[in-house]
C-alpha positions as CSV (number, residue, x, y, z in Angstrom):
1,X,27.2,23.6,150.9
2,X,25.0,26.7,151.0
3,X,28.0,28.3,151.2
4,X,29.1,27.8,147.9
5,X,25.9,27.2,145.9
6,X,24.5,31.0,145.4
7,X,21.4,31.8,146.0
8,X,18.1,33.9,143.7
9,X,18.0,36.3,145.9
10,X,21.6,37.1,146.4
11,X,22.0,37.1,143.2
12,X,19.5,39.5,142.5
13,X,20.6,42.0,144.9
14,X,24.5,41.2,143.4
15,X,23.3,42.2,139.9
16,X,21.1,45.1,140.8
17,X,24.1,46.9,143.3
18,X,26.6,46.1,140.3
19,X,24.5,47.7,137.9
20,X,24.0,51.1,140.2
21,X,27.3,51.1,140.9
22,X,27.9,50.9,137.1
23,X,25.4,53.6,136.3
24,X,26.7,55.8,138.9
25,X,30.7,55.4,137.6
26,X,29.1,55.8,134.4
27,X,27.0,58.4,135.1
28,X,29.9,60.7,137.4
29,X,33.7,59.4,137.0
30,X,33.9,57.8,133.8
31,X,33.9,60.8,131.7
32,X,36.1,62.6,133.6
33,X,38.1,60.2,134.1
34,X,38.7,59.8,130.7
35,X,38.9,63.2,129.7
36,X,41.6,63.6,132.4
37,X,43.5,60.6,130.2
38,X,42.8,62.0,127.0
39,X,44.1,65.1,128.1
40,X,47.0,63.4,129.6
41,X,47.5,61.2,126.5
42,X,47.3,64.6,124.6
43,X,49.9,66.2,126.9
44,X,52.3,63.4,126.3
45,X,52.0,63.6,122.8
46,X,52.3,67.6,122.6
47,X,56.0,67.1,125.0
48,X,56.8,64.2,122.9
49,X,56.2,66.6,119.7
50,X,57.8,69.6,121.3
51,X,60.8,67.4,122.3
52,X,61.3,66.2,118.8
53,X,61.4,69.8,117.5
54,X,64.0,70.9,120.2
55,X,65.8,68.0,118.9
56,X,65.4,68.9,115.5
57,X,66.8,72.4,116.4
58,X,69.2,71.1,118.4
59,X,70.6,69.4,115.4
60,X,70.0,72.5,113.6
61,X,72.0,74.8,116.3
62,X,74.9,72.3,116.1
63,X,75.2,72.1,112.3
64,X,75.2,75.6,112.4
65,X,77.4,76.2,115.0
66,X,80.1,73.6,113.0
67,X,79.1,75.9,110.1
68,X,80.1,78.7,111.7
69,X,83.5,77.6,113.3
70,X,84.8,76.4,110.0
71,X,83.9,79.9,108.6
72,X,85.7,81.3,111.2
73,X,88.6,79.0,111.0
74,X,89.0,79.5,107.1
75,X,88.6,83.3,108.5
76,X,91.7,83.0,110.4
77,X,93.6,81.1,108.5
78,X,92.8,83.6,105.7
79,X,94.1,86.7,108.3
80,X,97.5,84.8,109.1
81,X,97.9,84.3,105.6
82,X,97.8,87.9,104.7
83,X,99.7,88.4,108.3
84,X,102.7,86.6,106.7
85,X,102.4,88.1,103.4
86,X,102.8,91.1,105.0
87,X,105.2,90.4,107.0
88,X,107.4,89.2,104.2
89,X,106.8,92.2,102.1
90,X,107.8,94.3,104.9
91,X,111.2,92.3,105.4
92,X,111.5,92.2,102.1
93,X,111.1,96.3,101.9
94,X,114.0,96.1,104.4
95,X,116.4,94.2,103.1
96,X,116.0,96.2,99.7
97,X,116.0,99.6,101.5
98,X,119.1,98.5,103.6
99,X,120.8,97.4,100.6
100,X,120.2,100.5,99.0
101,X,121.7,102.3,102.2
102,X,124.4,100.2,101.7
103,X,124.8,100.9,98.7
104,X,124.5,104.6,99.1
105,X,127.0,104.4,102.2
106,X,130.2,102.1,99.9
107,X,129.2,104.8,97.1
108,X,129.6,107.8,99.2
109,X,132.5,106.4,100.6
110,X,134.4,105.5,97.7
111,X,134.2,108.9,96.4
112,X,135.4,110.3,98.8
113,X,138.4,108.3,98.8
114,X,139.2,109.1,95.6
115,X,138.6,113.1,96.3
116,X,141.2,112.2,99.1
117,X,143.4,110.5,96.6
118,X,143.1,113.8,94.7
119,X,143.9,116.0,96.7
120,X,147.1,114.0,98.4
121,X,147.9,113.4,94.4
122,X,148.0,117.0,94.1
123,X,149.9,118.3,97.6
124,X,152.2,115.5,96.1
125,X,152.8,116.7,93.3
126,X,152.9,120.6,94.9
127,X,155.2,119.0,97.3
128,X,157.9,117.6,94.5
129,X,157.6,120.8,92.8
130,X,158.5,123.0,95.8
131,X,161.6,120.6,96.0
132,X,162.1,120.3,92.7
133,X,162.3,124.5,92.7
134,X,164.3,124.5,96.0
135,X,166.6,121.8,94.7
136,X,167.2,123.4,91.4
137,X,167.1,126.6,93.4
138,X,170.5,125.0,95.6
139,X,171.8,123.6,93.1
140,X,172.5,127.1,90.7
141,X,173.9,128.7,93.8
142,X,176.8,126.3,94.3
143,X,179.5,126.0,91.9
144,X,178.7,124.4,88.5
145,X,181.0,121.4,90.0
146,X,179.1,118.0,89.2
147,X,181.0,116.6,92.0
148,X,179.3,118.5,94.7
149,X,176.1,119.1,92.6
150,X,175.7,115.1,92.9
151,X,176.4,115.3,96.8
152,X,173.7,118.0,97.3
153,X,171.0,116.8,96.0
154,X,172.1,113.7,97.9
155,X,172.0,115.8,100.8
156,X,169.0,117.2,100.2
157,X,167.7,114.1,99.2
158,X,168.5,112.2,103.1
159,X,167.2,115.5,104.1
160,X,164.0,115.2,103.0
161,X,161.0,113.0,103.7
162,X,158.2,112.1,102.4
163,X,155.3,113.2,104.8
């Protein structure tokens, strides 16, 4: 039962080697011991504070960067606006200059089918008066008959064509 039952003295020496060994923690590890967690707690809070902000910019970055990309969507779809205005005016341009040719081309061209016109009007008409000479021309040299007058000019008539 001795066991169990402490005794004075060993209690004594218990109390007095707790207490130096308390003094001594005291006395050598304690503080730095809890300066090293202080520092650590510190630490922990300055990452936790620093992660936060990189968060922060993070979500700053990516509004930004969305920011940007619509800018430079509306940027493009502003270019390939103007792109197909352009293109448009340009066909446009085209069209009008080629109808214009056109134009130009069925004008020049009809004019000069009626200087052709003109000018085969008049060798026509140079044409029936050389025969209308020659005819008449013929025709006084033969006898005054209107027998044989009527059968020359038929002659000449069969004789002659039109070129």
């Amino acid at each position: 039962m001795e066991l169990v039952t402490p005794n004075v003295g060993t209690i004594f020496w218990m109390l007095l080697f707790f207490s130096l060994i308390l003094w001594i923690l005291a006395k050598f590890a304690w503080k730095p011991i809890l300066n090293s967690l202080k520092n650590r707690e510190k630490t922990i809070d300055e990452a936790l504070q620093s992660a936060e902000l990189a968060k922060q910019e993070m979500i700053k970055l990516k509004s930004d960067n969305e920011k940007i990309l619509s800018e430079a969507r509306q940027e493009r779809d502003k270019l390939m606006k103007e792109a197909r205005n352009v293109k448009e005016k340009i066909i446009l341009d085209a069209q009008e200059q080629a109808q214009q040719e056109a134009h130009k081309i069925i004008e020049s061209a009809k004019q000069s089918i009626e200087n052709e016109k003109k000018s085969a009007i008049n060798e026509i008409k140079t044409q029936i008066a050389l025969l209308s000479v020659s005819i008449a021309e013929k025709v006084i040299r033969e006898k005054l008959d209107s027998g044989k007058q009527t059968e020359l000019i038929d002659k000449l008539l069969k004789d002659f064509k039109l070129s």
